[in-house]
C-alpha positions in Angstrom: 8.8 3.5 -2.7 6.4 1.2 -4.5 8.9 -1.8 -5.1 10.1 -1.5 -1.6 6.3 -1.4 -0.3 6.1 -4.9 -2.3 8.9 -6.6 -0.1 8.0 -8.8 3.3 10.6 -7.5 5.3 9.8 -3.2 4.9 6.1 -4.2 5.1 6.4 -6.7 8.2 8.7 -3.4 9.3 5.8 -1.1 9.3 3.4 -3.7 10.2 5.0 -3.9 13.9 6.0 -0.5 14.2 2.9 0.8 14.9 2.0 -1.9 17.2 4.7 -0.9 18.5 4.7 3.0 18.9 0.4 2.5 19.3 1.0 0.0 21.4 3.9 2.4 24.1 1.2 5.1 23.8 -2.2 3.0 24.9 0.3 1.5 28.1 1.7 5.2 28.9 -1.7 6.7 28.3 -4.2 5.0 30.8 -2.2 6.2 33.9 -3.1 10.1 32.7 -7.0 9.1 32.3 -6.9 7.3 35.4 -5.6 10.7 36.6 -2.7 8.9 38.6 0.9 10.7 38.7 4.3 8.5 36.7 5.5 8.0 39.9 4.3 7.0 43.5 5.5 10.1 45.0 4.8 14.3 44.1 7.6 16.1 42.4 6.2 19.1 44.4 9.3 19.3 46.5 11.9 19.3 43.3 13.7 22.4 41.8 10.8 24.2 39.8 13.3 23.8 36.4 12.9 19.9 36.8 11.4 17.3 34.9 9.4 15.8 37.8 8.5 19.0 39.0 6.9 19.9 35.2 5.6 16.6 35.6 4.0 17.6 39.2 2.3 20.7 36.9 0.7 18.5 34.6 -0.3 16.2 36.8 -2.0 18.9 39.3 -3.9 20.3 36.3 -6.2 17.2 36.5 -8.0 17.2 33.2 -5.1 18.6 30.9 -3.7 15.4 31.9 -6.4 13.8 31.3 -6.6 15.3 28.0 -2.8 13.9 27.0 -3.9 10.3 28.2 -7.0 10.6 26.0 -4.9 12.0 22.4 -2.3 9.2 23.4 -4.9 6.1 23.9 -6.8 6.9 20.6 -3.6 7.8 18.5 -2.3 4.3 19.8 -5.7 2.9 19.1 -5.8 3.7 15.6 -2.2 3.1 14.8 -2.5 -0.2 16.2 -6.2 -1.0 14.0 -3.7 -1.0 10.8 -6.7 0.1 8.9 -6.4 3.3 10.3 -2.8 3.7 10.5 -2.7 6.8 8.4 -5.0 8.9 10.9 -3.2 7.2 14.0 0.2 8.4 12.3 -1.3 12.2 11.6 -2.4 12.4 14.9 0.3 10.7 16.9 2.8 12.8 15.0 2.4 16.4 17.2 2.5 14.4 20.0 5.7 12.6 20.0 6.9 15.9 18.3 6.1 17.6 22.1 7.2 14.7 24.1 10.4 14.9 22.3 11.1 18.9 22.8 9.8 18.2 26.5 13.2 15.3 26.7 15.1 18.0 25.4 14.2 21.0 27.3 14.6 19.1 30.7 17.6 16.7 32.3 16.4 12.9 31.0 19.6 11.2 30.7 19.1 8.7 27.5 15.2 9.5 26.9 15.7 11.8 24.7 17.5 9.0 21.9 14.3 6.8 22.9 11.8 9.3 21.8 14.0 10.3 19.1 13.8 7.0 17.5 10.2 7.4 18.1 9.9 10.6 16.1 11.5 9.2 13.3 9.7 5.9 13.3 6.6 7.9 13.5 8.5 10.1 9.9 8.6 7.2 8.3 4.8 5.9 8.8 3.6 9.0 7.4 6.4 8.6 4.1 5.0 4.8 4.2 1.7 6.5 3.6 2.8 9.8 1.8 0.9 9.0 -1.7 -2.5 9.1 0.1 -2.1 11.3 2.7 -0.3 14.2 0.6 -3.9 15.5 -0.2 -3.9 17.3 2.9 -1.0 19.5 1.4 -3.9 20.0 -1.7 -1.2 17.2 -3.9 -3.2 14.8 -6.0 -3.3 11.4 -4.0 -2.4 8.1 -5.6 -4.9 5.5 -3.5 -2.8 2.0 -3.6 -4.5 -0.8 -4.2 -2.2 -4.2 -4.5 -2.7 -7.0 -2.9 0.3 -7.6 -0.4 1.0 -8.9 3.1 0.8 -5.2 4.8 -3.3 -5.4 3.7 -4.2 -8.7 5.4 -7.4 -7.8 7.6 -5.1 -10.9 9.7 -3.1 -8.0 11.2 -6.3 -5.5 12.5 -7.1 -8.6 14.5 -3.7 -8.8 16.2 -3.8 -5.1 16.3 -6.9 -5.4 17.8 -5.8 -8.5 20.3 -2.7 -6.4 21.3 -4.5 -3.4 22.4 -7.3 -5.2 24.7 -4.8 -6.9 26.6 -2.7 -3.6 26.6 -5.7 -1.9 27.6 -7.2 -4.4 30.4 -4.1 -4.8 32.2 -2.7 -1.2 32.5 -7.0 -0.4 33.4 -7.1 -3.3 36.1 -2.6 -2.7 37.4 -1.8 0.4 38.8 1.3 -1.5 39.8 2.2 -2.8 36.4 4.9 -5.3 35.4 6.6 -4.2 32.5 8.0 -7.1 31.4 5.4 -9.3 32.0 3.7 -6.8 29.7 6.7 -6.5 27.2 7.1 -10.6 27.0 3.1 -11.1 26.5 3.0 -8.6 23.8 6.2 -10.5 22.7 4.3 -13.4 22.3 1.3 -12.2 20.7 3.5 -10.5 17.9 5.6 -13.3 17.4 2.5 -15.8 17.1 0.5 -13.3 14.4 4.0 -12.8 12.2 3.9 -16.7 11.9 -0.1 -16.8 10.9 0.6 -13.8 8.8 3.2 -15.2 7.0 1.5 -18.4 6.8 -1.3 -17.0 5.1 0.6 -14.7 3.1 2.2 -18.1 1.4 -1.3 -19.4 0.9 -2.4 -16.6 -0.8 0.5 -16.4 -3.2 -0.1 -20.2 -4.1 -3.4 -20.2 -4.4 -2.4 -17.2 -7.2 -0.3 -19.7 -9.1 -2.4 -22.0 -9.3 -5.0 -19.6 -10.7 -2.4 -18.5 -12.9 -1.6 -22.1 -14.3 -5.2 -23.3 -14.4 -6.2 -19.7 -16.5 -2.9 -20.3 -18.8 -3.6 -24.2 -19.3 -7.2 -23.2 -21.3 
């Protein structure tokens, strides 16, 4: 695991998966605290064994709703900070866990292979972070401390950039546009993996040259 967490490519990986995941659960999650249903209309009416009728349930209980909007905004939040990825993994982990039996136990079509992948994108944060958080299973933790591309404070401020728009638009919309949403975030991503990598190439020569200048005395 440690010379594959030293490659760009399984660290940019990570990097943008929890934007990603963090990023789906802050946009699904202010609808709940804003105690508004997924849809315009009440699944009051549908057969009692239906999704939107479960959905109806939830939605009628008023602060257990709440409640779910409030674990999915600060999971999101703190998967998406990169510095506290590890907590944001932990805790986001038992909920995609239930949202995934939930596609199961009722008729989705295809959701249940989209929150599927989202379980086991969710797995492999916590094995990306297994040496540190295995102390919680009372295992002896190994804290990593090389300097690489993943620990670039650069990627807490896109983290941070991608979950105030996030945020302010699904506060301020309650008819959202997902793909204006989807093509901003787009955007933002695409600009911060060509800072980060930028930087990332700076740092590295700035190391060879400290390298040749200590080696040349």
């Amino acid at each position: 695991m440690d010379k594959i967490k030293r490659k760009i490519l399984p660290q940019i990986f990570i990097i943008y998966t929890r934007y990603l995941i963090g990023g789906a659960f802050v946009f699904a999650s202010l609808i709940k605290i804003k105690g508004n249903r997924f849809t315009s209309e009440s699944g009051e009416l549908n057969p009692i064994n239906s999704a939107w009728h479960f959905f109806e349930t939830m939605y009628q209980s008023g602060l257990y709703w709440q409640f779910i909007g409030v674990s999915q905004l600060i999971a999101g939040l703190l998967l998406m900070t990169q510095k506290f990825s590890k907590l944001g993994a932990l805790i986001n982990f038992p909920i995609i866990l239930n949202i995934f039996i939930i596609t199961l136990s009722y008729y989705f079509a295809y959701t249940p292979v989209v929150t599927g992948l989202m379980l086991l994108a969710n797995l492999l944060l916590i094995v990306w972070e297994w040496n540190e958080i295995k102390i919680i299973f009372n295992l002896t933790p190994y804290i990593d401390n090389d300097v690489r591309l993943e620990k670039d404070y650069f990627w807490q401020i896109i983290g941070l950039i991608l979950f105030i728009f996030t945020f302010t638009y699904r506060l301020l919309a309650d008819k959202y546009n997902l793909g204006f949403w989807f093509v901003s975030c787009l955007f933002i991503g695409l600009s911060g993996l060509i800072i980060g990598l930028y930087r990332d190439r700076k740092r590295k020569n700035n190391l060879q040259h400290q390298v040749r200048g200590h080696g040349s005395r």
